[in-house]
N, C-alpha and C positions, 0 to 999 in steps of 0.2 A: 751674831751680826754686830757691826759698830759701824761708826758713822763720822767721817770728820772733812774737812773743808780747808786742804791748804795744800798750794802748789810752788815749787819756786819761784820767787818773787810777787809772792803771796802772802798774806796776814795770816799767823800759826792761826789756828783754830784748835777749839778743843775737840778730845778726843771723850767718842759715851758708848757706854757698852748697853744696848740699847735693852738686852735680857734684863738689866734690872732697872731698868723702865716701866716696861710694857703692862706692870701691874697697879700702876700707879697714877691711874687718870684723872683729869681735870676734867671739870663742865662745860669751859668753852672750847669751842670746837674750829679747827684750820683749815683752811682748801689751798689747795696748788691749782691754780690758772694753767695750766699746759697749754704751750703753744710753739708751733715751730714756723716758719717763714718758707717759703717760695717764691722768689724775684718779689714781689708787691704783695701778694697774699699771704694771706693769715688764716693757720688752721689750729683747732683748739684739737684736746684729748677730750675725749671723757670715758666714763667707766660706768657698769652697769651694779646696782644693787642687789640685794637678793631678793628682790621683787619685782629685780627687769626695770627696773627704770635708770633712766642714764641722767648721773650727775658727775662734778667737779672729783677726782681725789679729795677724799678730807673724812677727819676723823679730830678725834680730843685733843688739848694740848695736851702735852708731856712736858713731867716735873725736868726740871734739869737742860729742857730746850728751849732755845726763843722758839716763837709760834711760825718763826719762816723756817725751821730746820725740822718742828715738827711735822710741816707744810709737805717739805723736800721727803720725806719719811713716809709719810701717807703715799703720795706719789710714787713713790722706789716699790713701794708693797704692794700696793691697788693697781701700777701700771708699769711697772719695770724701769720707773724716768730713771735716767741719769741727768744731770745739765745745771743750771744756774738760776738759780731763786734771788727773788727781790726779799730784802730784810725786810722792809718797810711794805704791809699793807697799803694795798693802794684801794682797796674798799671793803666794806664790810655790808654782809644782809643778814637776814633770819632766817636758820635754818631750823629743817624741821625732822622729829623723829617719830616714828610713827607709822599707823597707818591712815593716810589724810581722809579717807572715806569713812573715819568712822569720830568720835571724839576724843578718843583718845592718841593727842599727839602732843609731843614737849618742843616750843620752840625753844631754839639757842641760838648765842653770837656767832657768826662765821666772820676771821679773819681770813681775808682772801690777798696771796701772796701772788705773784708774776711767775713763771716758771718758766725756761727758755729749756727744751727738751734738744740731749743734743747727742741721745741716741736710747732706746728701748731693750731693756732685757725682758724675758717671758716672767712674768707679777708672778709673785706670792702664792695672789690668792686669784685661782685659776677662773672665778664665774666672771671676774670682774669685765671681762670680757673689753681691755682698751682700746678706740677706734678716732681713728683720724675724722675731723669735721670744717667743711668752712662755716664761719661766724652766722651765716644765716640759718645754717643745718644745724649748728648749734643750738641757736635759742628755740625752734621745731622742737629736735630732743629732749630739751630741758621743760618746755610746755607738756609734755605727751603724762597723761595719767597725772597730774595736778590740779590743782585748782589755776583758776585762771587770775588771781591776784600771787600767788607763791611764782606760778609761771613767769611773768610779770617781773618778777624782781630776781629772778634767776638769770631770765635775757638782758637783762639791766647790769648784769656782772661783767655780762659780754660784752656791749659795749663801753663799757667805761674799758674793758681790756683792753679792744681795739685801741681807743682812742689813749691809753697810755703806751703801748707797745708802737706805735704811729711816732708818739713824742718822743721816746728812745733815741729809735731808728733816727731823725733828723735831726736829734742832739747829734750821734756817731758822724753821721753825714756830716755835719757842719764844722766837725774837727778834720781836717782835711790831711791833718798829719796821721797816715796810719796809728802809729804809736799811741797820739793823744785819741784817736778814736778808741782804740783798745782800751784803753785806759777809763774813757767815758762810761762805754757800756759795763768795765767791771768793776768800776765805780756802783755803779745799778743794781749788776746780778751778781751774788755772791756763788763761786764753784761749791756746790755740795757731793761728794763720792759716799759712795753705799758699797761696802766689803761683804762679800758674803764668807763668814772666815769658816766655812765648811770647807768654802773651793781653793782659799788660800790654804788650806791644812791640807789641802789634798786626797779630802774626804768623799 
């Protein structure tokens, strides 16, 4: 599998073969904000654990990526995203690993990037089980099986999402030149593509 980010009249981006990656992890840890639009509303993704509980995509950084391509990575494997990631963290919480019922758990930093899903293939990894939510069903799910302070600060990711995906939107709107609207929002989200070069080898 590799991974690169550039289209005609696009900034080259580099090209990682991601097999010699994946053994190679960092401590802190990325999330992909998914979310797609309908007329006014806003629905997030999420993905389920292997303890059933439903959080963000996200995993370690990787050596050799910024943390929004890491972001866009976690998301392509946990939930099939294809679509356009914000370089720039627009927030960060603590995330936790473990089992929270008991005392043995490790927090960590989550960089949590914007992720504009702009279409789904069937994940990776089959439990993850990815589901469409609005912002309210969201923070429910993210509460369910937590403490009520991690809960807390999970729902807290969401609306700061909200309320940046809101500021987007009326940035694009207020360029009233198609073009310069285009240009705004990819200004924002950078396009990330995921190859799966099995299917391109014809494997």
């Amino acid at each position: 599998m590799s991974i690169h980010g550039s289209q005609p009249g696009e900034k080259a981006a580099k090209f990682f073969h991601v097999s010699r990656l994946r053994g190679l992890r960092g401590c802190e840890q990325v999330a992909a904000i998914c979310y797609r639009t309908r007329g006014d509303d806003i629905e997030f993704l999420l993905v389920q654990t292997r303890g059933r509980r439903w959080i963000f995509p996200k995993g370690n950084a990787e050596p050799g990526l910024t943390h929004a391509q890491a972001a866009a990575l976690e998301a392509f494997e946990e939930a099939g995203v294809h679509g356009r990631i914000e370089e720039a963290s627009f927030t960060r919480y603590v995330g936790r690993k473990g089992d929270t019922r008991s005392s043995v758990v490790i927090e960590l930093s989550v960089s949590a990037h914007l992720c504009e899903v702009t279409r789904l293939d069937t994940p990776q990894e089959t439990y993850r089980n990815p589901t469409w939510l609005s912002p309210e069903e969201t923070r429910k799910y993210l509460r369910e099986e937590r403490s009520a302070d991690y809960g807390a600060e999970l729902a807290k990711v969401v609306t700061r999402a909200v309320t940046r995906i809101r500021r987007l939107r009326a940035a694009a709107q207020r360029a009233t030149d198609p073009p310069k609207a285009a240009r705004v929002k990819q200004e924002a989200l950078q396009k990330v593509y995921f190859i799966d070069r099995a299917r391109v080898n014809g494997r």
